[in-house]
C-alpha positions as a Markdown table, in Angstrom:
| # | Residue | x | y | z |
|---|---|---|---|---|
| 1 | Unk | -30.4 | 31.9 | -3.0 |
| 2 | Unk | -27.9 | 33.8 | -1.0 |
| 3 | Unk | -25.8 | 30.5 | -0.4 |
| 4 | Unk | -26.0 | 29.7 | -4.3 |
| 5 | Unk | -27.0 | 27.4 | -6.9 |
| 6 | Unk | -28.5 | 24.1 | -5.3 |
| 7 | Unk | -26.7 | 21.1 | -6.8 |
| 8 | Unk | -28.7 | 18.0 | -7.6 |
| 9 | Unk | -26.5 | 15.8 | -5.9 |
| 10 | Unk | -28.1 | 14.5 | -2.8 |
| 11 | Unk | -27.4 | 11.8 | -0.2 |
| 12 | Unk | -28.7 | 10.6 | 3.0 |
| 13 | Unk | -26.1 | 10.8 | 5.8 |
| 14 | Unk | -28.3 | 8.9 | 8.7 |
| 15 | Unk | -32.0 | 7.6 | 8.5 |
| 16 | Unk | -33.9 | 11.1 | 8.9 |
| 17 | Unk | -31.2 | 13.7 | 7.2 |
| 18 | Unk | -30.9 | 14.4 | 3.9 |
| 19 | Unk | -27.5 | 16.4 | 2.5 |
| 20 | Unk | -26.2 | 18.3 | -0.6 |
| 21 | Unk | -24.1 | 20.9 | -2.0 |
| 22 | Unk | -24.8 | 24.6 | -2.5 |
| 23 | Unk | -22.8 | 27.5 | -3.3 |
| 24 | Unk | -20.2 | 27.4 | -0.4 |
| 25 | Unk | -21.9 | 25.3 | 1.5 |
| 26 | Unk | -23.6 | 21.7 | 2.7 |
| 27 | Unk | -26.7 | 21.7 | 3.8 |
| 28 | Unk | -28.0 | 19.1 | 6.6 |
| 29 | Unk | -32.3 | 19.2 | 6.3 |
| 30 | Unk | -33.7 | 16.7 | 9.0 |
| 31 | Unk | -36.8 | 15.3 | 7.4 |
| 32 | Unk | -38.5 | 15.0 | 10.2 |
| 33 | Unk | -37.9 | 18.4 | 12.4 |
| 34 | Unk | -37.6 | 20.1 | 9.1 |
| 35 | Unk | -34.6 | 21.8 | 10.5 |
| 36 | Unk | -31.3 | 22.6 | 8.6 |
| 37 | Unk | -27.7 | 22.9 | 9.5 |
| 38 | Unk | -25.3 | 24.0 | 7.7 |
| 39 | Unk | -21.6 | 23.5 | 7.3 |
| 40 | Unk | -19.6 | 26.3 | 5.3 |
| 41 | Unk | -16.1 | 24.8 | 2.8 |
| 42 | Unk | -13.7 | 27.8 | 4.1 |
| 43 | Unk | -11.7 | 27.9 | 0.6 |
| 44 | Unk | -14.3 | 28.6 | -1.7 |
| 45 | Unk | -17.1 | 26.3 | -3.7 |
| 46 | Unk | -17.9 | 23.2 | -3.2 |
| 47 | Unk | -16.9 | 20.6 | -6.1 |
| 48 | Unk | -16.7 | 16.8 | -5.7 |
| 49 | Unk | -19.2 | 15.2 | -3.2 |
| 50 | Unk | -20.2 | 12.3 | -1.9 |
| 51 | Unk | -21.8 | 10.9 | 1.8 |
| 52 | Unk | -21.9 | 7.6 | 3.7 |
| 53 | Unk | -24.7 | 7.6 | 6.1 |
| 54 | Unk | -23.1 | 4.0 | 7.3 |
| 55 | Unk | -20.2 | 5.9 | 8.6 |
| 56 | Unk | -22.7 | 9.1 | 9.0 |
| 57 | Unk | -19.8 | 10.9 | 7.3 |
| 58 | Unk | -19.4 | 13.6 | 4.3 |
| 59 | Unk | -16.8 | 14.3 | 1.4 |
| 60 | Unk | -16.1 | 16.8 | -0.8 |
| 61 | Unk | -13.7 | 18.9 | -2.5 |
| 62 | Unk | -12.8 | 22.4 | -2.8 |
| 63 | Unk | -12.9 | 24.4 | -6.2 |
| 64 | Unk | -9.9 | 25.9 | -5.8 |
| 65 | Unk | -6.1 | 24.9 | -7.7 |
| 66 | Unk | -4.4 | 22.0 | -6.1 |
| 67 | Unk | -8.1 | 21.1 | -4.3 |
| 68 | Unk | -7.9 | 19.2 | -1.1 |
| 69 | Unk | -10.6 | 16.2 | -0.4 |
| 70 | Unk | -12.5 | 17.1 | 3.1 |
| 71 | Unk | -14.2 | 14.4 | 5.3 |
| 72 | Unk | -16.8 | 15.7 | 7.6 |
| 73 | Unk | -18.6 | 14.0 | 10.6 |
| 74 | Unk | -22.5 | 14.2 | 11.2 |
| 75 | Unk | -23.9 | 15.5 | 13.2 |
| 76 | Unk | -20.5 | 17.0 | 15.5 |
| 77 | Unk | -19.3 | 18.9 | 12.0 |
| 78 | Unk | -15.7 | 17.7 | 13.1 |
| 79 | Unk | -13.5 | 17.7 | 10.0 |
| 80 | Unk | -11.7 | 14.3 | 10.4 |
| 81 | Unk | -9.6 | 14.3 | 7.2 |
| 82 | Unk | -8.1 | 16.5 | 4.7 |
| 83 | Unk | -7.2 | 13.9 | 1.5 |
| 84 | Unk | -4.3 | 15.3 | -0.8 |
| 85 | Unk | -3.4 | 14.2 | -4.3 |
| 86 | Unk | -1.8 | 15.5 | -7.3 |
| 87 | Unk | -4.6 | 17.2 | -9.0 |
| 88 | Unk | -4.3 | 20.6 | -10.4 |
| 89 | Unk | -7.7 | 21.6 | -11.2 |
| 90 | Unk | -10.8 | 20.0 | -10.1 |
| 91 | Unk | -12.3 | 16.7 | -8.9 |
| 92 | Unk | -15.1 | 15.6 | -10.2 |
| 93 | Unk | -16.7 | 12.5 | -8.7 |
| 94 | Unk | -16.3 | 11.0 | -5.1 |
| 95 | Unk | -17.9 | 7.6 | -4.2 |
| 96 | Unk | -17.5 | 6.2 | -0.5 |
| 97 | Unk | -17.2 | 2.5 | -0.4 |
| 98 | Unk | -20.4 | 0.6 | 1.7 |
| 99 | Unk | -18.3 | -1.2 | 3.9 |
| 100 | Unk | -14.7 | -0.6 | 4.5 |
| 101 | Unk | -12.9 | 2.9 | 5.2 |
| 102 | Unk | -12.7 | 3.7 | 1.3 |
| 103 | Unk | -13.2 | 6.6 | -0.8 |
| 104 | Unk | -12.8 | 6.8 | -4.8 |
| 105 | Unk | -11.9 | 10.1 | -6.1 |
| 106 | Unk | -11.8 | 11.1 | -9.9 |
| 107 | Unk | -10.2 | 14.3 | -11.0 |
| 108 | Unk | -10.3 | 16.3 | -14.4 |
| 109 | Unk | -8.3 | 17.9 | -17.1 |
| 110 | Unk | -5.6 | 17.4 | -17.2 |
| 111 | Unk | -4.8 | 14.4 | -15.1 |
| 112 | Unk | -8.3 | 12.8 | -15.5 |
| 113 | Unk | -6.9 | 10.1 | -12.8 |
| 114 | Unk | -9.2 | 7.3 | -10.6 |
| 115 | Unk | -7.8 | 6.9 | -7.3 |
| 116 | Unk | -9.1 | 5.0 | -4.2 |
| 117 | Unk | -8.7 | 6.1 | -0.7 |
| 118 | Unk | -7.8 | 4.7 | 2.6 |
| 119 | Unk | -9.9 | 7.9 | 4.2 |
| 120 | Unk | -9.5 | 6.6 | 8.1 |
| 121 | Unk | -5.6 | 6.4 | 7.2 |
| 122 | Unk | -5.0 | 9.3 | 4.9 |
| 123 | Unk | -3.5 | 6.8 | 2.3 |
| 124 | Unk | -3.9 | 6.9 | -1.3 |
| 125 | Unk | -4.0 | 3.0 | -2.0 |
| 126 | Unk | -3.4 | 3.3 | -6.3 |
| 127 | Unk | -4.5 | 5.9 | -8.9 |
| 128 | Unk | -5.2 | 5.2 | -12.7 |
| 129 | Unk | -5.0 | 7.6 | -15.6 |
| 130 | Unk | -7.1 | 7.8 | -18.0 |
| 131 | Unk | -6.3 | 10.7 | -20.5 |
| 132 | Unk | -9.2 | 12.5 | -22.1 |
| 133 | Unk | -11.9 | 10.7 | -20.6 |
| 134 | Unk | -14.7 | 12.6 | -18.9 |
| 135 | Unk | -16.5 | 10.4 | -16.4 |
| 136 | Unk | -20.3 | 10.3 | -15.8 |
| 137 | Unk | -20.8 | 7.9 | -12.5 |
| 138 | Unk | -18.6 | 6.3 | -10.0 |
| 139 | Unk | -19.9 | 3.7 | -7.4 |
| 140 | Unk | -18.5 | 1.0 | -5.0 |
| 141 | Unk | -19.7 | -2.8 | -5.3 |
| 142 | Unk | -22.2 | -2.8 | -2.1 |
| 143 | Unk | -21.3 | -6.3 | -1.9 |
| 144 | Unk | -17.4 | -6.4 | -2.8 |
| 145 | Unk | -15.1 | -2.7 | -2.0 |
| 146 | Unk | -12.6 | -4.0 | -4.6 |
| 147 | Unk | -14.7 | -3.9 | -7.4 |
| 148 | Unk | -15.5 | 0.2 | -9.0 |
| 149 | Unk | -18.3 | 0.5 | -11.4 |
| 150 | Unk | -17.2 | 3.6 | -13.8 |
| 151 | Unk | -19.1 | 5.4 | -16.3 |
| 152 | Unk | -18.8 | 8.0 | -19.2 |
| 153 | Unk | -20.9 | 8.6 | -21.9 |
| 154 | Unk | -19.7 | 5.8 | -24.0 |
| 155 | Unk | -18.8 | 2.7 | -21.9 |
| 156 | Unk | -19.1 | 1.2 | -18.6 |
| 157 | Unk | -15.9 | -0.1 | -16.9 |
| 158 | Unk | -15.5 | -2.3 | -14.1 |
| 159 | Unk | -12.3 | -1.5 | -12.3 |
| 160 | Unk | -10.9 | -4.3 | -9.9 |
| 161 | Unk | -8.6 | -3.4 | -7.1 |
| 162 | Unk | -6.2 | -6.1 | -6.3 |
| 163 | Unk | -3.6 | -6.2 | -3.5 |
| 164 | Unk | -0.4 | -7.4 | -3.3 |
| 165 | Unk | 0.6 | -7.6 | 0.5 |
| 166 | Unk | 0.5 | -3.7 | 0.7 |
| 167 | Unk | 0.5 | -3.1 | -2.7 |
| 168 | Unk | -2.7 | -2.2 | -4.4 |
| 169 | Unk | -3.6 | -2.1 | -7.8 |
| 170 | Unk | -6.3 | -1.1 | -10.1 |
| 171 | Unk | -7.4 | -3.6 | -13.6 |
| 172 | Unk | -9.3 | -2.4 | -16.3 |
| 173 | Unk | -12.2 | -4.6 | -17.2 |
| 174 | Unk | -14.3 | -2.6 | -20.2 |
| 175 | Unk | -18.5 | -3.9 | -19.9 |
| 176 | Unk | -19.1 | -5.0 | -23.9 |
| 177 | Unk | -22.9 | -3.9 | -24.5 |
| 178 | Unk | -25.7 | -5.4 | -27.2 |
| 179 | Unk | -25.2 | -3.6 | -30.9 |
| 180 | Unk | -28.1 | -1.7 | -32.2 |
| 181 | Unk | -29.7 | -5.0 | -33.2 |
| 182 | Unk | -29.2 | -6.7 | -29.5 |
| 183 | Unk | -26.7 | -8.8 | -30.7 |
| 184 | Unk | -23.3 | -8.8 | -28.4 |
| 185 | Unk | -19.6 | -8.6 | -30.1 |
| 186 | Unk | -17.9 | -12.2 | -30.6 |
| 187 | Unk | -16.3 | -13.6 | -27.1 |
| 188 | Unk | -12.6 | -14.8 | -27.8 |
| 189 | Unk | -12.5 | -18.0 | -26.5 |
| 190 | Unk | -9.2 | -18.7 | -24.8 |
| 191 | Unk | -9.6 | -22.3 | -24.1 |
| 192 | Unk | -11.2 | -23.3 | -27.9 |
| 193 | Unk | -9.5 | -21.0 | -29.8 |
| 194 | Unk | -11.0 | -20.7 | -33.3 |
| 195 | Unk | -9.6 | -23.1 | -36.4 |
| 196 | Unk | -10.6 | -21.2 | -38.8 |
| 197 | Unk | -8.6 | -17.8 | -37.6 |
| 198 | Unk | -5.5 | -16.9 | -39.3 |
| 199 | Unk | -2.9 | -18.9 | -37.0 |
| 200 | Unk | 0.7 | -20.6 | -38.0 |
| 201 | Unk | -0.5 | -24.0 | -35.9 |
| 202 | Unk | -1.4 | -26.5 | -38.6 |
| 203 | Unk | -2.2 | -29.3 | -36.0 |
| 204 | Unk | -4.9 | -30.5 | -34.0 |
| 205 | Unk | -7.0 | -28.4 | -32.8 |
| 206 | Unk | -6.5 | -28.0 | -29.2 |
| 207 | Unk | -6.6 | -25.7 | -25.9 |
| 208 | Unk | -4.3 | -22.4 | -26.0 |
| 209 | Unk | -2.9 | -23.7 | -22.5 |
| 210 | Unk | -2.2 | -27.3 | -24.5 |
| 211 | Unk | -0.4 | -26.2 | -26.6 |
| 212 | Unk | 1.4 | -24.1 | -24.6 |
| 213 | Unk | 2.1 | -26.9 | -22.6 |
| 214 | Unk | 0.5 | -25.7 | -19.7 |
| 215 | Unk | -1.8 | -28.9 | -19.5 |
């Protein structure tokens, strides 16, 4: 109790060691030897935090103004990288990717901004805002780095990161759910587009790309 309030975040950072936050610090329990080790944040509480036991490394942030992003190694305790954006307040979710040197970060009022990480580089690849919105979850793809799963309480986005040479970017693609009664909200059709819909094209009906003359 003297370290502080255990979080309920928890990760595994190799096969036999579990890790979380607590107060000040991040505790390392080995499973196995029941032994625990403990690594201390030096500026204060610890916020944001995430773990890849692939890379056997750990993340977090600091709860402090202007809060820095802090990759650890396991078991050495080495602090490989210090990660600096433009947040003000607070982050409030970290995801590491499962393959690939990539860390997603998401930060609160005021910015409330998603941004992905080359952590082995120190680069911040692209950043989203999304004022106002609180998020719930953040994961990686296991099976794709360029794809983000983001939650709140009301919706589920899928954000792709696309590249452009050296040029990332992040799309927006919003997960429609079942109503109340299972029933999913009407697809618009790109390639049949609808005759009955209010459109000034009297003729035939056709593909949009037709009539654009795209085919």
């Amino acid at each position: 109790w003297v370290q502080g309030p255990i979080s309920n975040k928890i990760g595994f950072v190799n096969n036999h060691t579990v890790c979380y936050p607590c107060g000040n610090y991040i505790l390392f329990l080995d499973t196995e030897t029941k032994k625990k080790t403990v690594l201390e944040c030096q500026t204060g509480q610890v916020g944001a935090f995430a773990v890849n036991g692939n890379s056997k490394v750990v993340a977090f942030s600091d709860r402090k103004l202007n809060p820095f992003i802090y990759i650890y190694t396991f078991p050495e305790l080495n602090k490989l990288r210090e990660l600096k954006g433009n947040v003000q307040l607070d982050y409030t979710l970290l995801a590491f990717s499962f393959t690939g040197p990539y860390l997603a970060s998401y930060s609160s009022i005021p910015e409330f901004v998603l941004s992905v990480w080359n952590w082995q580089e120190n680069i911040l690849l692209c950043s989203e805002s999304q004022p106002g919105v609180t998020a719930t979850a953040l994961s990686f793809n296991p099976m794709n780095w360029q794809q983000l799963c983001f939650v709140n309480e009301s919706s589920l986005t899928i954000w792709d990161i696309e590249r452009n040479n050296e040029e990332h970017y992040l799309k927006r693609n919003p997960v429609k759910f079942p109503d109340e009664q299972g029933s999913l909200p009407p697809h618009e059709d790109f390639f049949s587009p609808d005759p009955h819909s209010e459109n000034p094209y009297y003729g035939p009906v056709m593909p949009i790309s037709a009539i654009a003359g795209l085919v």
